[in-house]
C-alpha positions as CSV (number, residue, x, y, z in Angstrom):
1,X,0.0,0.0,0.0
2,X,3.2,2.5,0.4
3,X,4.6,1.8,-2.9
4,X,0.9,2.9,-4.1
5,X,0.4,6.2,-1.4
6,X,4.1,7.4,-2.9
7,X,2.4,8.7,-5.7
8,X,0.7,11.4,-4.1
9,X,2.7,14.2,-3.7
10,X,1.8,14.3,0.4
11,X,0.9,11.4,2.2
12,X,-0.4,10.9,5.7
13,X,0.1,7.5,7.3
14,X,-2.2,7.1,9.9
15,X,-3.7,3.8,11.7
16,X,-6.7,2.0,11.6
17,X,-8.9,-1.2,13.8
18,X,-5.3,-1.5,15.9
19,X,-6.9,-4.1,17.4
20,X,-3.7,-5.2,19.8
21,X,-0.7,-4.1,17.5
22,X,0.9,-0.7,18.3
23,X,0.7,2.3,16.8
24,X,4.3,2.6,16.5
25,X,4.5,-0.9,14.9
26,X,1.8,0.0,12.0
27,X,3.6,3.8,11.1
28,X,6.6,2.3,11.2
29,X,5.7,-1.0,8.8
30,X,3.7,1.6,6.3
31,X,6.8,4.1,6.6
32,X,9.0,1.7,5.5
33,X,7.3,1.3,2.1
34,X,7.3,5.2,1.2
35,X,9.3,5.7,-1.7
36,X,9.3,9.2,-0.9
37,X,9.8,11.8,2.4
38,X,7.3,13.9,1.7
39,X,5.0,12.2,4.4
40,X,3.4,12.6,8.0
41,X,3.2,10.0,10.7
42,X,-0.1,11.1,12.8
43,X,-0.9,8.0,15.3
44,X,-4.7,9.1,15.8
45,X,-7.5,8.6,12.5
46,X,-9.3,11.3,13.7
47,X,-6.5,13.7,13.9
48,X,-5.2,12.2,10.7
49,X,-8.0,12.9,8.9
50,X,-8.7,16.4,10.5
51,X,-4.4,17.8,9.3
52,X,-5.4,16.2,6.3
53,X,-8.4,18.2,5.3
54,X,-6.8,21.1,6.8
55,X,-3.8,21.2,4.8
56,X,-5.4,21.0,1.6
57,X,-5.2,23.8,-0.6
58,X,-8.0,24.8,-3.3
59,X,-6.9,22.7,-6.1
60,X,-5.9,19.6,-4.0
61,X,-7.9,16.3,-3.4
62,X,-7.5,14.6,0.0
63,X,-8.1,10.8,-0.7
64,X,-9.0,8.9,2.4
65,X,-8.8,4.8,1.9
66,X,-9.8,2.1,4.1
67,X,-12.5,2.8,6.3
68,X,-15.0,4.1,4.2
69,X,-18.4,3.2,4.9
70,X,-17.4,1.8,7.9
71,X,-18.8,3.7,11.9
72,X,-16.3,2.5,13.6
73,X,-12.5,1.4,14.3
74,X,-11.3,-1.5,16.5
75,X,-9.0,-0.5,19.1
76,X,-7.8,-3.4,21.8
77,X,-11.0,-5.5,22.3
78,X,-13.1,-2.5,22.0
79,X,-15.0,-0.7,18.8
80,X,-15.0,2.8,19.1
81,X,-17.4,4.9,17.0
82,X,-15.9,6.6,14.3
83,X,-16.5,8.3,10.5
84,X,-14.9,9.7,7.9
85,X,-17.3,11.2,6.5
86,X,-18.2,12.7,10.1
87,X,-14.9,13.8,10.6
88,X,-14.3,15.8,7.3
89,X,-17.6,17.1,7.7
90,X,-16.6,18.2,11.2
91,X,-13.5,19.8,10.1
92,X,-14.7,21.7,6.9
93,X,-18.0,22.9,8.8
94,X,-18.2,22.4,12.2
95,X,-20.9,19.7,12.3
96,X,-20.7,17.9,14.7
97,X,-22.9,14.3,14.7
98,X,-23.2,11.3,17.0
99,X,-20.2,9.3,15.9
100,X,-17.7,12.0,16.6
């Protein structure tokens, strides 16, 4: 998946449904496949998503992958509610829903 991400002139490697592996362990594994340095480790989605959107200028197209239609991301043993369409809709407008 890093080979494919190196195409984009900025990347942000985030994680997602750690379930029991580290955060450090998955940034580090996905790091190691960037053909490029022109990339951002943020451990958090949500705050992944968030610099993401925020950084983006008029003419730029933030591509999230992976969780899609999904409302929520494993962390441990537990799911915790979460959206990615919540969360850039949070960020560009301020709305604020029940899975944020």
């Amino acid at each position: 998946m890093a080979e494919k991400a190196s195409a984009a002139d900025h990347v942000i490697i985030t994680t997602n449904n750690l379930g029991k592996e580290s955060v450090s362990t998955i940034l580090s594994g996905f790091e190691k496949g960037m053909q490029h340095d022109n990339y951002t480790l943020i451990g958090d989605l949500r705050e992944a998503v968030r610099t993401a959107v925020a950084q983006a200028g008029k003419d730029d197209i933030v591509l999230l992958t992976d969780k899609g239609h999904e409302t929520s991301q494993l962390v441990g043993d537990d799911r915790i509610p979460y959206s990615d369409k919540d969360t850039v809709l949070e960020q560009l407008f301020g709305i604020h829903s029940k899975s944020s």
